[in-house]
PyMOL commands that place a pseudoatom at each C-alpha (Angstrom):
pseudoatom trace, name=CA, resn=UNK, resi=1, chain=A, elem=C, hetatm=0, pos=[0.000, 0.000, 0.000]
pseudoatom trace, name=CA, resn=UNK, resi=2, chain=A, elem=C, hetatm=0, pos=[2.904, 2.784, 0.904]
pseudoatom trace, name=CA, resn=UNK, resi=3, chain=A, elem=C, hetatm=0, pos=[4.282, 2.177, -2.605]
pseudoatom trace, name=CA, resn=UNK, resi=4, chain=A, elem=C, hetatm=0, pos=[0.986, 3.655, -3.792]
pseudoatom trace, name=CA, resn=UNK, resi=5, chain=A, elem=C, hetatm=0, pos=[1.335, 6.538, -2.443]
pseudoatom trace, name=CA, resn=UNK, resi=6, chain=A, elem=C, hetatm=0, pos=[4.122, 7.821, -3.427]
pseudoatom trace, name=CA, resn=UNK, resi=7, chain=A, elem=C, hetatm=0, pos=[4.518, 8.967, -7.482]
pseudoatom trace, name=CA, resn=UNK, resi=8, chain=A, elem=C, hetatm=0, pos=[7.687, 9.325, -8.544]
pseudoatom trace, name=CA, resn=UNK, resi=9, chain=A, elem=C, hetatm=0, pos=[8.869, 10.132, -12.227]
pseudoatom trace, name=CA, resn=UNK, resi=10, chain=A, elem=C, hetatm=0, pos=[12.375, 10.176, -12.725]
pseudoatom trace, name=CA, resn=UNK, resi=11, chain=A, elem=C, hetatm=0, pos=[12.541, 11.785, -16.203]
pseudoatom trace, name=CA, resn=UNK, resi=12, chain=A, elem=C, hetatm=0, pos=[9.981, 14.441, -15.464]
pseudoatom trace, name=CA, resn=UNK, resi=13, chain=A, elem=C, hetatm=0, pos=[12.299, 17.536, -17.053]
pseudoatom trace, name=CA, resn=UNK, resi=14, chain=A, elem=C, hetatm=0, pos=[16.014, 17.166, -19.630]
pseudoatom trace, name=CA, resn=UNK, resi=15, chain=A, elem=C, hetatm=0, pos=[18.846, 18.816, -16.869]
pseudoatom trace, name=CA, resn=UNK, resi=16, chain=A, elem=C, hetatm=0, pos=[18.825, 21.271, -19.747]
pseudoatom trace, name=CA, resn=UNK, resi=17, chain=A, elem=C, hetatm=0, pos=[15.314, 22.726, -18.602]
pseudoatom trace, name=CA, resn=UNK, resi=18, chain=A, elem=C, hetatm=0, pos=[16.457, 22.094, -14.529]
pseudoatom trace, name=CA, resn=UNK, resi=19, chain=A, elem=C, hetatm=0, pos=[19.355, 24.787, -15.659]
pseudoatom trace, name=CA, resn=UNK, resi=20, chain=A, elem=C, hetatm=0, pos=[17.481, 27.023, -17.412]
pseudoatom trace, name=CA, resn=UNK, resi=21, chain=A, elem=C, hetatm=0, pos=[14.932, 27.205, -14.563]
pseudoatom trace, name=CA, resn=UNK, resi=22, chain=A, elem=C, hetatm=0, pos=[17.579, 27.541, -11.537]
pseudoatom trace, name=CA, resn=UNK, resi=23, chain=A, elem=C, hetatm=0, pos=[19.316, 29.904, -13.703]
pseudoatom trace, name=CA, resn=UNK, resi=24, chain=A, elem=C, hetatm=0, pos=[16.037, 32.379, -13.317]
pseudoatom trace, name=CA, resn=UNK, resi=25, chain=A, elem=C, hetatm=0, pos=[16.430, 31.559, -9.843]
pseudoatom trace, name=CA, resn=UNK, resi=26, chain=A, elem=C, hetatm=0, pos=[19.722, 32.915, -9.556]
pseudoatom trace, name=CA, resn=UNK, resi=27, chain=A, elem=C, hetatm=0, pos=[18.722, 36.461, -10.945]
pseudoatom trace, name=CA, resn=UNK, resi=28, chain=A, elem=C, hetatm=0, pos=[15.498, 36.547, -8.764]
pseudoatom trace, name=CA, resn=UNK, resi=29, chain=A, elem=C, hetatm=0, pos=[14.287, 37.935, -5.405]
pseudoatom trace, name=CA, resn=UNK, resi=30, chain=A, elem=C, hetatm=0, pos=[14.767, 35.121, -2.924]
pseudoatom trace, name=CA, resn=UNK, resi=31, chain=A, elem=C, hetatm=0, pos=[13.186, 35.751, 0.769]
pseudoatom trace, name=CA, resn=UNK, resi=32, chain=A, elem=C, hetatm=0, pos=[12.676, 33.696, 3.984]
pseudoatom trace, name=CA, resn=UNK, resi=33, chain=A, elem=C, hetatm=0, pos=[10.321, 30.885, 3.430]
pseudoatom trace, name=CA, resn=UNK, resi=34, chain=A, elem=C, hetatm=0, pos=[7.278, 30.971, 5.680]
pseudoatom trace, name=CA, resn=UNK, resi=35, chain=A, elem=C, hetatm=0, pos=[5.416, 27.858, 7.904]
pseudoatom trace, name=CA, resn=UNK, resi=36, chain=A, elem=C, hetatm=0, pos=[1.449, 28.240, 8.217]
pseudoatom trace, name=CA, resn=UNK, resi=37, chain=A, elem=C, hetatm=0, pos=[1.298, 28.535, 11.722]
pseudoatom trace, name=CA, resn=UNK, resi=38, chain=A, elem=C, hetatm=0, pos=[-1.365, 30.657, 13.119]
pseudoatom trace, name=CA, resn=UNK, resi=39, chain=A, elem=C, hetatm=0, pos=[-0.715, 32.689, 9.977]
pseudoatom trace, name=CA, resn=UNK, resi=40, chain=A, elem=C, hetatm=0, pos=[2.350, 32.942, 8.279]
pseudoatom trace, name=CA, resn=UNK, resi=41, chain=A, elem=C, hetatm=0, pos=[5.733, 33.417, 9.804]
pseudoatom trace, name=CA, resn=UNK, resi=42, chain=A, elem=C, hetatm=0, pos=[9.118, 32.898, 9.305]
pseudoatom trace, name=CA, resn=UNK, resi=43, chain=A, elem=C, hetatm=0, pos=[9.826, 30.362, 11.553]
pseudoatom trace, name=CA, resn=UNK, resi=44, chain=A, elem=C, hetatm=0, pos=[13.800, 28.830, 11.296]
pseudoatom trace, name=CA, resn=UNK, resi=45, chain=A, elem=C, hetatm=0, pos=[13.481, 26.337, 13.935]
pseudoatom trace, name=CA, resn=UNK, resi=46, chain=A, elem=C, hetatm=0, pos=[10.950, 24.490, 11.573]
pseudoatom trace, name=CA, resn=UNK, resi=47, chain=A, elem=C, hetatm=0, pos=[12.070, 25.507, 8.181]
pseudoatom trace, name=CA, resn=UNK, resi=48, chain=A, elem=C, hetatm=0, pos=[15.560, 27.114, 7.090]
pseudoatom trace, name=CA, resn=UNK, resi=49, chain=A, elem=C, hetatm=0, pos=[14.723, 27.824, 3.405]
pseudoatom trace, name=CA, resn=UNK, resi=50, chain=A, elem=C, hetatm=0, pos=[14.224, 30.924, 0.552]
pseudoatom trace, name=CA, resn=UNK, resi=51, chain=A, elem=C, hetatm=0, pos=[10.991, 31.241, -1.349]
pseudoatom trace, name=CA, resn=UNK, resi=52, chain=A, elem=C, hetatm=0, pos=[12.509, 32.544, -5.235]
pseudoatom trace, name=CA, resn=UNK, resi=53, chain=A, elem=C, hetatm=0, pos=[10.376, 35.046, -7.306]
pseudoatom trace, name=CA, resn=UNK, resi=54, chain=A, elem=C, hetatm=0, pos=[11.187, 34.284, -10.895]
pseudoatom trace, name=CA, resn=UNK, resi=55, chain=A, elem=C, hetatm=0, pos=[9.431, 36.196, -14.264]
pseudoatom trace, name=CA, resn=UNK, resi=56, chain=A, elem=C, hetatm=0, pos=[6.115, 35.570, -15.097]
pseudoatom trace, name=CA, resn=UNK, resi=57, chain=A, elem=C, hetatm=0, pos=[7.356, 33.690, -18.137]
pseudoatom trace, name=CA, resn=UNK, resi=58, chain=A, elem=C, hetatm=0, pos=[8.848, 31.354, -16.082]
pseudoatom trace, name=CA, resn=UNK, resi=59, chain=A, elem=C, hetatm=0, pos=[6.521, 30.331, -13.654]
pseudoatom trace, name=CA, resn=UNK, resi=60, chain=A, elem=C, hetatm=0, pos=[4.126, 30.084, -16.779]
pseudoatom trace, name=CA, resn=UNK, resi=61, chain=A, elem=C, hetatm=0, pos=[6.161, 27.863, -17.985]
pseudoatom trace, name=CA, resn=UNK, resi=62, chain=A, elem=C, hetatm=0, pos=[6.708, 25.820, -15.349]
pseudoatom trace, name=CA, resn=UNK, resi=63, chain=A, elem=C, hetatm=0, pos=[3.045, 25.519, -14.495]
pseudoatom trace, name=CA, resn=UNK, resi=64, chain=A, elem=C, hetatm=0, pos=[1.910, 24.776, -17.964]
pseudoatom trace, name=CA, resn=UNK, resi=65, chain=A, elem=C, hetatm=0, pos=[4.509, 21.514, -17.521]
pseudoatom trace, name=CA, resn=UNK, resi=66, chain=A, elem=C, hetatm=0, pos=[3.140, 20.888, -13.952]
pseudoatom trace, name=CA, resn=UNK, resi=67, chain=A, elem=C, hetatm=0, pos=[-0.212, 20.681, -15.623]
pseudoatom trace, name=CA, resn=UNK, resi=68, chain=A, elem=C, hetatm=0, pos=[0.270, 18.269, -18.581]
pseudoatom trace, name=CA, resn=UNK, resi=69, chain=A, elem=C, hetatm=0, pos=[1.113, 15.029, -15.700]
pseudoatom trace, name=CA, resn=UNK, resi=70, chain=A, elem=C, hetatm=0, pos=[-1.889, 16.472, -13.763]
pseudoatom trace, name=CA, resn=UNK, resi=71, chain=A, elem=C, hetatm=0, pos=[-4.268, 13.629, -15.129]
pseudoatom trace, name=CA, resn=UNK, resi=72, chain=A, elem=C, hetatm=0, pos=[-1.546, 10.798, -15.135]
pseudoatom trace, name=CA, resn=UNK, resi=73, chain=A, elem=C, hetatm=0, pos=[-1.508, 11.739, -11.521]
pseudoatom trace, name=CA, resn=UNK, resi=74, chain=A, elem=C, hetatm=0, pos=[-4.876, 11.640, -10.706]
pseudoatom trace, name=CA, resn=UNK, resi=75, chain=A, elem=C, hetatm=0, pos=[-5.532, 8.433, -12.291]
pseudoatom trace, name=CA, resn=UNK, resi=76, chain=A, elem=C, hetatm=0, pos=[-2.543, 6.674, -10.378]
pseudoatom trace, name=CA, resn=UNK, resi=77, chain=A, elem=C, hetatm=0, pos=[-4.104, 7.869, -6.935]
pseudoatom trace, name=CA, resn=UNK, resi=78, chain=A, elem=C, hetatm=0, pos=[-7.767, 7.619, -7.792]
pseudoatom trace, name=CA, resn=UNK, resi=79, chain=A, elem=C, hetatm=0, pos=[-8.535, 11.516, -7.580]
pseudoatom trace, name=CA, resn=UNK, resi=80, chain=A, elem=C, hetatm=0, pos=[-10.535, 13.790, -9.853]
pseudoatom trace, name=CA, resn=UNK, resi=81, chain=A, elem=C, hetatm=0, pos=[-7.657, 16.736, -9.473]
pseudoatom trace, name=CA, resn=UNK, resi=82, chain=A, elem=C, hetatm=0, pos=[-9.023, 19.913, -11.588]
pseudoatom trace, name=CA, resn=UNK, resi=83, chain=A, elem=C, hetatm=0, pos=[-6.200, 22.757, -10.781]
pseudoatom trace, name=CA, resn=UNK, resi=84, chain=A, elem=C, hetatm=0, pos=[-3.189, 23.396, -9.242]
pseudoatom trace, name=CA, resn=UNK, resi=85, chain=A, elem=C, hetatm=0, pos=[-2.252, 25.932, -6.751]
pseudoatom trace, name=CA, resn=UNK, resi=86, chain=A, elem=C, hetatm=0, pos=[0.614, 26.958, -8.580]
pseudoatom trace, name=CA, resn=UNK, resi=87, chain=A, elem=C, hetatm=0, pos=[4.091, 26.772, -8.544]
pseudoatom trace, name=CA, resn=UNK, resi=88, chain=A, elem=C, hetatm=0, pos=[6.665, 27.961, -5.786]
pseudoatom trace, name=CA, resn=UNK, resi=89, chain=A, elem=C, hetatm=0, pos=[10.471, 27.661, -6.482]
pseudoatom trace, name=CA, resn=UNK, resi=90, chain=A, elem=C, hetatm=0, pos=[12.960, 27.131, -3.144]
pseudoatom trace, name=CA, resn=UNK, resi=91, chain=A, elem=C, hetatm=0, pos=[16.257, 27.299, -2.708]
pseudoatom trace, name=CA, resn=UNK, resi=92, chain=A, elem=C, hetatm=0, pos=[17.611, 25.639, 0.326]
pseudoatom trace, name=CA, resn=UNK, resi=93, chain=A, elem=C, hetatm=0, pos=[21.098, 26.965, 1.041]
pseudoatom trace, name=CA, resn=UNK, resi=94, chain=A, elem=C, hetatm=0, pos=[23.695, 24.737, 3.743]
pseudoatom trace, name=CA, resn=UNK, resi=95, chain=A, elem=C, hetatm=0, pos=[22.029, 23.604, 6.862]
pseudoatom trace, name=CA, resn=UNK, resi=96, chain=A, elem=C, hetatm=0, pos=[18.483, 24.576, 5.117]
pseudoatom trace, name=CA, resn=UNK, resi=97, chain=A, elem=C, hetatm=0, pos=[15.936, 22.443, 6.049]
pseudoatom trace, name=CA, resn=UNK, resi=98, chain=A, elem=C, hetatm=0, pos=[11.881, 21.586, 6.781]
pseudoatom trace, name=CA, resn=UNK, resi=99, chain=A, elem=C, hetatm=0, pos=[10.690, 19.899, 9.634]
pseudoatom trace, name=CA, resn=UNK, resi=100, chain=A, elem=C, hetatm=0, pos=[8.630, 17.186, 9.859]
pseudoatom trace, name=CA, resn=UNK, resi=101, chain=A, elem=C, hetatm=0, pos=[4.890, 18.679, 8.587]
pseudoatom trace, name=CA, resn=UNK, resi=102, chain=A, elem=C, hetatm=0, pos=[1.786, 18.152, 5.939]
pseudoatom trace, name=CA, resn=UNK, resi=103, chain=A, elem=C, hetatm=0, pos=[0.672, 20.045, 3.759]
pseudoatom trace, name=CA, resn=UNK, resi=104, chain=A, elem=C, hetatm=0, pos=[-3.352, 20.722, 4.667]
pseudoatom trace, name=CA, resn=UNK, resi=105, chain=A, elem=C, hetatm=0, pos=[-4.850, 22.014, 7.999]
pseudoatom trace, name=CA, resn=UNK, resi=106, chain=A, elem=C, hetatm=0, pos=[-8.772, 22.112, 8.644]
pseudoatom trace, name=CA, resn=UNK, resi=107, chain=A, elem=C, hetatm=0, pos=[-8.655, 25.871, 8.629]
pseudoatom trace, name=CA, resn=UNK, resi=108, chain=A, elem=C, hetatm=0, pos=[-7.238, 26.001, 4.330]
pseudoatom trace, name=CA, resn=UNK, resi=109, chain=A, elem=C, hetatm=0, pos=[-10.187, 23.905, 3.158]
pseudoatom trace, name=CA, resn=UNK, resi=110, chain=A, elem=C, hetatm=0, pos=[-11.945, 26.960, 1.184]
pseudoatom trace, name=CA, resn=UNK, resi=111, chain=A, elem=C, hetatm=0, pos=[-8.437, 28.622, 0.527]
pseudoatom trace, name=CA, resn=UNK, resi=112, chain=A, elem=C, hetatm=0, pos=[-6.210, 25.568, -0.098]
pseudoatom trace, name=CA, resn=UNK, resi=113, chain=A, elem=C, hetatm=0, pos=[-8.111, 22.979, -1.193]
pseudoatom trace, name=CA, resn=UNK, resi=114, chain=A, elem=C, hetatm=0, pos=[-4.486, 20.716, -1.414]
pseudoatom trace, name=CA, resn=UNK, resi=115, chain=A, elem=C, hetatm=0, pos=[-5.017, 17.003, -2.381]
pseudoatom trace, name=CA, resn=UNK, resi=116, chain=A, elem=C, hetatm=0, pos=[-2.007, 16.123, -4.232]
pseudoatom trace, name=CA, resn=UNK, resi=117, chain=A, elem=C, hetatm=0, pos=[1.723, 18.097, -2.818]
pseudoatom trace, name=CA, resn=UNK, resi=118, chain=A, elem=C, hetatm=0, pos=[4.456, 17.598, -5.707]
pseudoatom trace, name=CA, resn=UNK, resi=119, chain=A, elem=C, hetatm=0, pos=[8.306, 18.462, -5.765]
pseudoatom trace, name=CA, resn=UNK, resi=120, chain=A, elem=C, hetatm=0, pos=[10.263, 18.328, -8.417]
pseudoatom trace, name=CA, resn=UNK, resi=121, chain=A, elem=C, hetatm=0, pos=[14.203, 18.788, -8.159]
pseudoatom trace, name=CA, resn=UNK, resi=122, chain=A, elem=C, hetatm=0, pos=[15.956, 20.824, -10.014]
pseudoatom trace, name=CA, resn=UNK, resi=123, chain=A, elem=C, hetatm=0, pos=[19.516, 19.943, -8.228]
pseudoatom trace, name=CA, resn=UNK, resi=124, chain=A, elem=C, hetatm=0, pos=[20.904, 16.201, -7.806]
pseudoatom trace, name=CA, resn=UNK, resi=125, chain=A, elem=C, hetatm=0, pos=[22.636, 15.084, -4.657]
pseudoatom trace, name=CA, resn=UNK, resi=126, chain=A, elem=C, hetatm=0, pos=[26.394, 14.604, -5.322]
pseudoatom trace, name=CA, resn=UNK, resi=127, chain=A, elem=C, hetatm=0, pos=[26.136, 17.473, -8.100]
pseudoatom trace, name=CA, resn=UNK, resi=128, chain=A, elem=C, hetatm=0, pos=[25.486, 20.510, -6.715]
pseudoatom trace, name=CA, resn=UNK, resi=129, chain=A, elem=C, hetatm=0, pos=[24.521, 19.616, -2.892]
pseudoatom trace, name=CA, resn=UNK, resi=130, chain=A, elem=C, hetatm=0, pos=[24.744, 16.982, -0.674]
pseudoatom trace, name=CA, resn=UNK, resi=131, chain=A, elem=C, hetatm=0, pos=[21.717, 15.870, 1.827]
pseudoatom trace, name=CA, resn=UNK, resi=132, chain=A, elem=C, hetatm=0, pos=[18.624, 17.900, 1.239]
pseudoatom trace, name=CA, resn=UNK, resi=133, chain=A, elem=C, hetatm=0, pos=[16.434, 14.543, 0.713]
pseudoatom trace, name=CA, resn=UNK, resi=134, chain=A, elem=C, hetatm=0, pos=[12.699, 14.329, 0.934]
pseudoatom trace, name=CA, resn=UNK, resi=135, chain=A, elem=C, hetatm=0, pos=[11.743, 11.947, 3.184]
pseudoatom trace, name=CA, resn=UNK, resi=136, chain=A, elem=C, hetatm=0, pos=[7.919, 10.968, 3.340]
pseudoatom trace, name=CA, resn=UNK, resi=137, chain=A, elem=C, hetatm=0, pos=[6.289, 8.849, 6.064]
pseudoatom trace, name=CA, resn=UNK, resi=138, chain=A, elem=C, hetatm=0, pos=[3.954, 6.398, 4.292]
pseudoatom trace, name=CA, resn=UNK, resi=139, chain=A, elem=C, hetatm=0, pos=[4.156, 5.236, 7.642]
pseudoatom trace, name=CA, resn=UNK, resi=140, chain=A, elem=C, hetatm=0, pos=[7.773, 4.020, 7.212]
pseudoatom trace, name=CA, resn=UNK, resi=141, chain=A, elem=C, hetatm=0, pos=[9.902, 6.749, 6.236]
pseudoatom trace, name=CA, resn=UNK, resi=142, chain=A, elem=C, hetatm=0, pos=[11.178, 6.397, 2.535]
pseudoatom trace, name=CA, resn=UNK, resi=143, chain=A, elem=C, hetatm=0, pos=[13.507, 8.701, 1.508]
pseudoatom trace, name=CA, resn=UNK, resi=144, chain=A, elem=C, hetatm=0, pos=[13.974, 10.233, -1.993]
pseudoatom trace, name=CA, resn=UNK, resi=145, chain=A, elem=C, hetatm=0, pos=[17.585, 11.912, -2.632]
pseudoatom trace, name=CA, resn=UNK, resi=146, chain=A, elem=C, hetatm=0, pos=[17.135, 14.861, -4.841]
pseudoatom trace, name=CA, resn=UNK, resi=147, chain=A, elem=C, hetatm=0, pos=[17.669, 14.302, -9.032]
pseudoatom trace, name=CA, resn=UNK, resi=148, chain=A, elem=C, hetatm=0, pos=[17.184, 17.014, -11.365]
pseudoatom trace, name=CA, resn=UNK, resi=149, chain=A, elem=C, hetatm=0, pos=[14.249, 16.752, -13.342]
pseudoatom trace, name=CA, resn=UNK, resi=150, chain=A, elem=C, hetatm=0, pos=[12.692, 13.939, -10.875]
pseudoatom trace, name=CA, resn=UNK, resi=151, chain=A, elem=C, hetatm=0, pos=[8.956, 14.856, -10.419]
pseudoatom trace, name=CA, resn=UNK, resi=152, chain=A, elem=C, hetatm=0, pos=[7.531, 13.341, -6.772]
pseudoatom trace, name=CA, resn=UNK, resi=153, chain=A, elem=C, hetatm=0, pos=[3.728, 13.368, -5.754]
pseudoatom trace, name=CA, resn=UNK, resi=154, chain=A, elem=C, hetatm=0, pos=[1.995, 12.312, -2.555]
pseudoatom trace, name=CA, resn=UNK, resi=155, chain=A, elem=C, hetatm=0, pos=[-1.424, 13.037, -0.561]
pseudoatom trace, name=CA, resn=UNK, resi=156, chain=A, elem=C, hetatm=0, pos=[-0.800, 16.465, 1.195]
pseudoatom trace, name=CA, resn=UNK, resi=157, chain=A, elem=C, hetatm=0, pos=[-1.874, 15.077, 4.287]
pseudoatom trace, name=CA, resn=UNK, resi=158, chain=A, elem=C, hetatm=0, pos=[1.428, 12.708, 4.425]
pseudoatom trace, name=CA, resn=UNK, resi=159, chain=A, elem=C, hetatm=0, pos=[3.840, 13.530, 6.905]
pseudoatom trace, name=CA, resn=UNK, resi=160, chain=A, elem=C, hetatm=0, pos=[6.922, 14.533, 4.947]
pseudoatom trace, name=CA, resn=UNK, resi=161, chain=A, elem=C, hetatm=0, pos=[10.180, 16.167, 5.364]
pseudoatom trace, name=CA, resn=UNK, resi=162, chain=A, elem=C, hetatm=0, pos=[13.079, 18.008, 4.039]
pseudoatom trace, name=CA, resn=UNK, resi=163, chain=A, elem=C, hetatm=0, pos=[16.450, 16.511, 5.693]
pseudoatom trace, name=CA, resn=UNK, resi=164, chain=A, elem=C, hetatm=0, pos=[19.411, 19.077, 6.053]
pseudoatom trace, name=CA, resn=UNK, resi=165, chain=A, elem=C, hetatm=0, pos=[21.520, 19.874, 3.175]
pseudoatom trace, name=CA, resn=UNK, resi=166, chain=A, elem=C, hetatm=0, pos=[25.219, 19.607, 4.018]
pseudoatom trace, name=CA, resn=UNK, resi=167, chain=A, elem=C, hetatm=0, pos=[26.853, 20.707, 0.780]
pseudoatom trace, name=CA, resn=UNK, resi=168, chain=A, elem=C, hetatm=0, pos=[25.864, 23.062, -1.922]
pseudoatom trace, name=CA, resn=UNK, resi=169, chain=A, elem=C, hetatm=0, pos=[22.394, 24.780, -2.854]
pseudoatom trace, name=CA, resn=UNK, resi=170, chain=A, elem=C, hetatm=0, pos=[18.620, 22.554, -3.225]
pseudoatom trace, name=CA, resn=UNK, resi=171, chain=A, elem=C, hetatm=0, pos=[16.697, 23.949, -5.492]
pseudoatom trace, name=CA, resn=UNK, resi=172, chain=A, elem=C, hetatm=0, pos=[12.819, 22.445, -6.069]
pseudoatom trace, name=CA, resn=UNK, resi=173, chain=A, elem=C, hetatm=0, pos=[9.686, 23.160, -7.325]
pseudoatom trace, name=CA, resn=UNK, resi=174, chain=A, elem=C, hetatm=0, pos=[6.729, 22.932, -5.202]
pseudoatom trace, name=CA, resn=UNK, resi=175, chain=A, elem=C, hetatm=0, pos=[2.662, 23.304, -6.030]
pseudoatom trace, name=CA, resn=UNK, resi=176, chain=A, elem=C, hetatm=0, pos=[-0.210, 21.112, -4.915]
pseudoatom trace, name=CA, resn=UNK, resi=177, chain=A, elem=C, hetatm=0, pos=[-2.836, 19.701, -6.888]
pseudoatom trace, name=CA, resn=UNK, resi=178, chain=A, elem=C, hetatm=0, pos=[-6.677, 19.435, -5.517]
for i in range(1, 178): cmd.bond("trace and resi %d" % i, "trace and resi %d" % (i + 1))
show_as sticks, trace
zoom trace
């Protein structure tokens, strides 16, 4: 049963695209990433990482992509998904991390309707970082060591983290489907 909830597609996007994406990333805004804890807050003693504004084109781009495995998605976990939040691109810098969590609360219902939280890498482990692996509890923990262009999908409300990076810079993408 845990091996059906977790999609993973290893070929999602060529490096080439995982370049040309971090590379917009690298000439854009980054800020503190916020938790959703009684609002939103930076908060580093649960999550050490930079949300990245990157142009319009860009995050077209990447949502337009996000969008097209939308239905190959749904059918492997049994969901009508209709939309996507839309994409988020973090950077996690050394020692950049995010504790234990999900991805839904009670309280976003109306506002986040998330079903389906994906991540796709845009850095490999043993290229440019070391550590900075997603580890979902599915109830075992199963950890998934970051690959450019490797697309990952799981229910929202599955305990997940982001394990320290050590080396180098994690980049991702992040949206949620619903």
């Amino acid at each position: 049963m845990a091996s059906s909830m977790l999609f993973v597609r290893p070929d999602f996007w060529l490096a080439s695209d995982c370049m040309r994406i971090r590379a917009a990333m690298d000439s854009g805004a980054a800020t503190p990433a916020e938790i959703a804890a009684d609002d939103y807050r930076v908060d580093e003693e649960a999550r050490r990482a930079f949300d990245v504004e990157v142009s319009d084109d860009v995050i077209s781009e990447v949502q337009h992509a996000i969008a097209r495995i939308r239905p190959e998605i749904a059918e492997f976990f049994g969901l009508a998904l209709s939309d996507d939040e839309g994409p988020g691109l973090l950077r996690y810098s050394i020692g950049g991390f995010y504790r234990r969590h999900v991805d839904v609360s009670p309280e976003w219902d109306e506002r986040f309707p998330r079903r389906i939280s994906v991540v796709v890498f845009l850095t490999s482990a043993g290229e440019q970082c070391e550590g900075g692996s997603l580890c979902v509890y599915l109830p075992e923990a199963r950890e998934v060591a970051p690959r450019a262009g490797t697309l990952v999908a799981f229910p929202s409300e599955v305990p997940h983290e982001v394990l320290p990076v050590t080396s180098g810079v994690r980049d991702v993408v992040v949206d949620w489907f619903f």
